[in-house]
One Martini backbone bead per residue (centre of mass of N, CA, C, O) as a GRO file, in nm:
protein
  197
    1UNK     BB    1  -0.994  -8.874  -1.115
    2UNK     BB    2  -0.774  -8.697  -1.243
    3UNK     BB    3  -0.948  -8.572  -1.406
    4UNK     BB    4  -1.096  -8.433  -1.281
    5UNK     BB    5  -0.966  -8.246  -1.143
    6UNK     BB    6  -0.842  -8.105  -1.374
    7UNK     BB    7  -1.130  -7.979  -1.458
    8UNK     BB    8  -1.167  -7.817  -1.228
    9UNK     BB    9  -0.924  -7.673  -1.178
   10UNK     BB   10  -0.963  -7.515  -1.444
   11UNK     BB   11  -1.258  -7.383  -1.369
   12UNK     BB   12  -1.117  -7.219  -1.118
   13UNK     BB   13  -0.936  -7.037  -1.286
   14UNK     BB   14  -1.115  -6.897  -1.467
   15UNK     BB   15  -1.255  -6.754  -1.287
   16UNK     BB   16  -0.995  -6.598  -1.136
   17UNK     BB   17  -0.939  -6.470  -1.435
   18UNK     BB   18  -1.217  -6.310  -1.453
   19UNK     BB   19  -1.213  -6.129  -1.159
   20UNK     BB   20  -0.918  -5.989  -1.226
   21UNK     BB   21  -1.058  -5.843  -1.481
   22UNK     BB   22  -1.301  -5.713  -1.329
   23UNK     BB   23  -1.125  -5.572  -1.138
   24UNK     BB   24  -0.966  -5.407  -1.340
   25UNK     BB   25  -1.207  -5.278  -1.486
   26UNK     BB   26  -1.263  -5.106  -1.256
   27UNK     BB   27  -0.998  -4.949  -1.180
   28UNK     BB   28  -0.998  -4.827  -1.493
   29UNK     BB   29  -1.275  -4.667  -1.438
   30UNK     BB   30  -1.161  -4.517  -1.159
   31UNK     BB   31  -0.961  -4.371  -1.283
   32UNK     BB   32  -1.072  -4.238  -1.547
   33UNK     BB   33  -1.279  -4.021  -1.329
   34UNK     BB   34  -1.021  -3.924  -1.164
   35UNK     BB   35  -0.929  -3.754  -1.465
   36UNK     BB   36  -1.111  -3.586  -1.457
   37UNK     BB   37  -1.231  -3.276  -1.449
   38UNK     BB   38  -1.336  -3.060  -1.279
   39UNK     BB   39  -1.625  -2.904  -1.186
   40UNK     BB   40  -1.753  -2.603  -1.272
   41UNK     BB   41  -1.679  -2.304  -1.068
   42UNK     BB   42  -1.724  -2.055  -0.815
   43UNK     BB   43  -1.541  -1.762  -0.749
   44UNK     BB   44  -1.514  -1.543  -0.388
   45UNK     BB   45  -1.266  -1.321  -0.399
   46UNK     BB   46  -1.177  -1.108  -0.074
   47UNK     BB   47  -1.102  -0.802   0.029
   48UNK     BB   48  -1.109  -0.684   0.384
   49UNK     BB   49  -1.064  -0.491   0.643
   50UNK     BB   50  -1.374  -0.368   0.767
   51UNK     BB   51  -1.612  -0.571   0.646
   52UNK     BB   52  -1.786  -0.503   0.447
   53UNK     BB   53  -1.724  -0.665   0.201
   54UNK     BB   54  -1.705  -0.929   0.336
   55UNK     BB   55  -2.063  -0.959   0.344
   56UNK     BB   56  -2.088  -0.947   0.070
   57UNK     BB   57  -1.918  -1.223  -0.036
   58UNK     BB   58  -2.105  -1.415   0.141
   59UNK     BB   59  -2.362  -1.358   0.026
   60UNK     BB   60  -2.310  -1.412  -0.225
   61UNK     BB   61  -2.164  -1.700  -0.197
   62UNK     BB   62  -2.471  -1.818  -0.107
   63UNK     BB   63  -2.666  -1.761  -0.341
   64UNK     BB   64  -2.458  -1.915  -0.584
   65UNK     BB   65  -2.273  -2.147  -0.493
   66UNK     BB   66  -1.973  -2.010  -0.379
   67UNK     BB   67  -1.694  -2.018  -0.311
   68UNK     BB   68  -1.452  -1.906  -0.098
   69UNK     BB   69  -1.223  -1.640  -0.027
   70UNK     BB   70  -0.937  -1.466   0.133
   71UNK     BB   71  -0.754  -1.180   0.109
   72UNK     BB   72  -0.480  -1.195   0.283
   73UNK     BB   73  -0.243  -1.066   0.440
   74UNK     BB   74   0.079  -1.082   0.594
   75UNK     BB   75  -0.014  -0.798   0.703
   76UNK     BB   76  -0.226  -0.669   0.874
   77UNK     BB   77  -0.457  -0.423   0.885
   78UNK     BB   78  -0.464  -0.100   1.060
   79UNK     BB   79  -0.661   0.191   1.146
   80UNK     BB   80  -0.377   0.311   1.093
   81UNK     BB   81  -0.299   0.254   0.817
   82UNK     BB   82  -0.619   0.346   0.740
   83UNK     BB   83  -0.525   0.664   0.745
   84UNK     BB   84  -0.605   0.882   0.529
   85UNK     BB   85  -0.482   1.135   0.706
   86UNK     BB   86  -0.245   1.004   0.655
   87UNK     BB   87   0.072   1.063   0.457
   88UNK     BB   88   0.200   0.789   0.656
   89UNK     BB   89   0.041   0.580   0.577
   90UNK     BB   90   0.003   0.299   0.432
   91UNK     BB   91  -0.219   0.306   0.233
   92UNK     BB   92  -0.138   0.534   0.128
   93UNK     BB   93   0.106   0.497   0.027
   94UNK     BB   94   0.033   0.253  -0.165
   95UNK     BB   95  -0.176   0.487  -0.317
   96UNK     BB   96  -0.004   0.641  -0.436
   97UNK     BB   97   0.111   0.814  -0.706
   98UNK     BB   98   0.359   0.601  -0.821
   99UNK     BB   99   0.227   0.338  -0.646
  100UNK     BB  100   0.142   0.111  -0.824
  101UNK     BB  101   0.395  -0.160  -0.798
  102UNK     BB  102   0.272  -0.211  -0.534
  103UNK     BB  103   0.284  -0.557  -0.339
  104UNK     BB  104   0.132  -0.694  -0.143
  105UNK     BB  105   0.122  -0.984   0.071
  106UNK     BB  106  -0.024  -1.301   0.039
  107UNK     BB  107  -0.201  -1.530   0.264
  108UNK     BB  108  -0.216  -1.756   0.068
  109UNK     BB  109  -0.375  -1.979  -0.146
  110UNK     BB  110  -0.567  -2.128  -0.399
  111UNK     BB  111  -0.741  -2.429  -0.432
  112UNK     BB  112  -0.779  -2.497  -0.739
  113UNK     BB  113  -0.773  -2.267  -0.947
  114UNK     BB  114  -0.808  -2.462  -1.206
  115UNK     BB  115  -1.150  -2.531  -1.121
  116UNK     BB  116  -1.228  -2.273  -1.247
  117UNK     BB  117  -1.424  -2.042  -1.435
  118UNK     BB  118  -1.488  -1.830  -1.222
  119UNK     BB  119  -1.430  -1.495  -1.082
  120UNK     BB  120  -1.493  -1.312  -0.812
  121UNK     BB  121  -1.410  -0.954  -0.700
  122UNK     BB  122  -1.370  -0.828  -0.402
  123UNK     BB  123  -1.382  -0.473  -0.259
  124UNK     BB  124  -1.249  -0.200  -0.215
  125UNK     BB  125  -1.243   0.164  -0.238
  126UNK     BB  126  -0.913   0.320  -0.313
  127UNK     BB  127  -0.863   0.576  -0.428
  128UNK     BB  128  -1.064   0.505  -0.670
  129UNK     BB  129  -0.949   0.210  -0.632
  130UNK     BB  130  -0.787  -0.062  -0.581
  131UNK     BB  131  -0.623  -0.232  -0.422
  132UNK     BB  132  -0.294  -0.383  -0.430
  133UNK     BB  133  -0.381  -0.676  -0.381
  134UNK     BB  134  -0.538  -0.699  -0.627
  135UNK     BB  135  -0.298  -0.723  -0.795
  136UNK     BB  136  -0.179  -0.962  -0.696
  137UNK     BB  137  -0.375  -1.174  -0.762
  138UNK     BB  138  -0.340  -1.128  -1.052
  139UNK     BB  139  -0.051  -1.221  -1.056
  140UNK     BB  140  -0.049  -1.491  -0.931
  141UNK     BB  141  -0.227  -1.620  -1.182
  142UNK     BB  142  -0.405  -1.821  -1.399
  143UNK     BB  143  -0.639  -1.622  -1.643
  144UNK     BB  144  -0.660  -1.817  -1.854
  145UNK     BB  145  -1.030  -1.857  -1.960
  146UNK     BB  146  -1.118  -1.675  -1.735
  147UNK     BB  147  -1.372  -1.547  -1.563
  148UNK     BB  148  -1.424  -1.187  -1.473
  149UNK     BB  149  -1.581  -1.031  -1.160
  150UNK     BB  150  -1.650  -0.707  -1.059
  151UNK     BB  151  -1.662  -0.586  -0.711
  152UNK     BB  152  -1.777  -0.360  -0.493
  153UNK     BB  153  -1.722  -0.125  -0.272
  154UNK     BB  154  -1.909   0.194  -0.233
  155UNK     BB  155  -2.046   0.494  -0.132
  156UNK     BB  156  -1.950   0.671  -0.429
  157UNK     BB  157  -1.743   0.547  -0.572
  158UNK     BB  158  -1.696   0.364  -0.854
  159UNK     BB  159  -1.569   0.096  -1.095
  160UNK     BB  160  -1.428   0.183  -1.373
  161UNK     BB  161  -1.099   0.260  -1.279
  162UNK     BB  162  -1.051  -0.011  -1.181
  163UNK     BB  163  -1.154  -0.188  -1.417
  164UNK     BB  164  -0.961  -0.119  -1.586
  165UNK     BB  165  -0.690  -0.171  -1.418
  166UNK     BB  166  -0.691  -0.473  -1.432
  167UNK     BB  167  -0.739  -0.535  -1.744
  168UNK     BB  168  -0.450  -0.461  -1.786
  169UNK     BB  169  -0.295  -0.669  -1.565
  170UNK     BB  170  -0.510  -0.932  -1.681
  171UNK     BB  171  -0.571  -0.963  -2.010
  172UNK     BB  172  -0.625  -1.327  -1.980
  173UNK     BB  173  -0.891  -1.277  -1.956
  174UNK     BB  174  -1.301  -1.268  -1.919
  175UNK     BB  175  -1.449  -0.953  -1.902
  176UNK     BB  176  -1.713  -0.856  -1.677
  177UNK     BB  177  -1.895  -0.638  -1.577
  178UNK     BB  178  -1.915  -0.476  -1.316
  179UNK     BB  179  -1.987  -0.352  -0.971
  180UNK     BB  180  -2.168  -0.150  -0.726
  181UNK     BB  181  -2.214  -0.167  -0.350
  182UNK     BB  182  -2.341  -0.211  -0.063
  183UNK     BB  183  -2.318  -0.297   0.253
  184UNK     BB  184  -2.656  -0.311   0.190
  185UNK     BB  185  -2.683  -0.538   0.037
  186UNK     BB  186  -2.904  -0.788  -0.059
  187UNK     BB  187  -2.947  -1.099  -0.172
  188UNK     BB  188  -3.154  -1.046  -0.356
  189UNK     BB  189  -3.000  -0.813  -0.515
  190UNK     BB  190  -2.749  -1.027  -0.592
  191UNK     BB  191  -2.947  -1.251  -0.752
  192UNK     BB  192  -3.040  -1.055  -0.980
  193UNK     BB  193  -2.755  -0.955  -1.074
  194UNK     BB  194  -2.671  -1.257  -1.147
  195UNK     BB  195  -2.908  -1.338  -1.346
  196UNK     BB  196  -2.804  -1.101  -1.577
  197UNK     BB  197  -2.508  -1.207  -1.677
   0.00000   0.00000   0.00000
């Protein structure tokens, strides 16, 4: 009797002995899947004082399946900032020539940035070239190994001399050609755009 007892007792052992290594190595295989890297993914990240690009930026990341991101400043852009008419306006003192190096500051960070593979930036231009604002953002980050993709709002100024502009400041990046498009550009002419990229 006292054998069979201990001959089952051995069989009860092994098994318990078994179940908590299948636990382990489930354990190890889950740990495993959580240490990959994100999957990669693209970022619509904008600046929009007036709503024009904020609509530009939604549409677009709705499109192409892009996580949004809004570049909002730690004091808010008045009406009364953005007079150009005025040469003691804010955005003037700011985009004036000589205050290139002027950073506004920017509230809230990107949550993930490094699960990032592209990056697009969308703006406003002001004074021929992009806001204060997105130099800051360029500067917040590292951008070695990230597509970077310049895209803008404006009735009339090109997208040329902000994306030099950018590409001074941000050159760890890689950097693909920008586009101009109009508060009225529609999702389908988005995607039209972004397929060709």
């Amino acid at each position: 009797m006292k054998k069979i007892f201990m001959t089952l007792m051995s069989v009860v052992t092994i098994f318990l002995m078994a179940a908590c290594g299948n636990s382990d190595a489930a354990q190890t295989s889950n740990a495993a899947q959580n240490d990959k890297p994100p999957q990669k993914k693209i970022l619509v990240a904008f600046f929009s004082a007036t709503g024009n690009t904020a609509e530009l930026a939604k549409n677009l990341s709705t499109v192409i399946d892009a996580d949004l991101y809004e570049i909002k400043p730690k004091v808010e852009y008045t009406s009364g900032d953005l007079d150009w008419h005025n040469e003691n306006s804010r955005a003037t003192v700011e985009m004036k020539e000589g205050n290139e190096n002027v950073r506004p500051e920017i509230d809230g960070t990107v949550e993930n940035f490094g699960g990032y593979e592209t990056i697009i930036i969308a703006y406003p231009i002001w004074w021929n070239t992009e806001p204060r604002i997105i130099d800051t953002f360029l500067e917040s980050y590292d951008f070695k190994g990230k597509i970077v993709i310049p895209v803008c709002t404006s009735g009339g100024s090109d997208i040329q001399h902000s994306e030099a502009r950018m590409k001074k400041i941000c050159p760890a990046a890689t950097w693909k050609n920008g586009q101009r498009f109009t508060s009225h550009t529609t999702q389908d002419e988005l995607k039209t755009w972004f397929s060709k990229l």
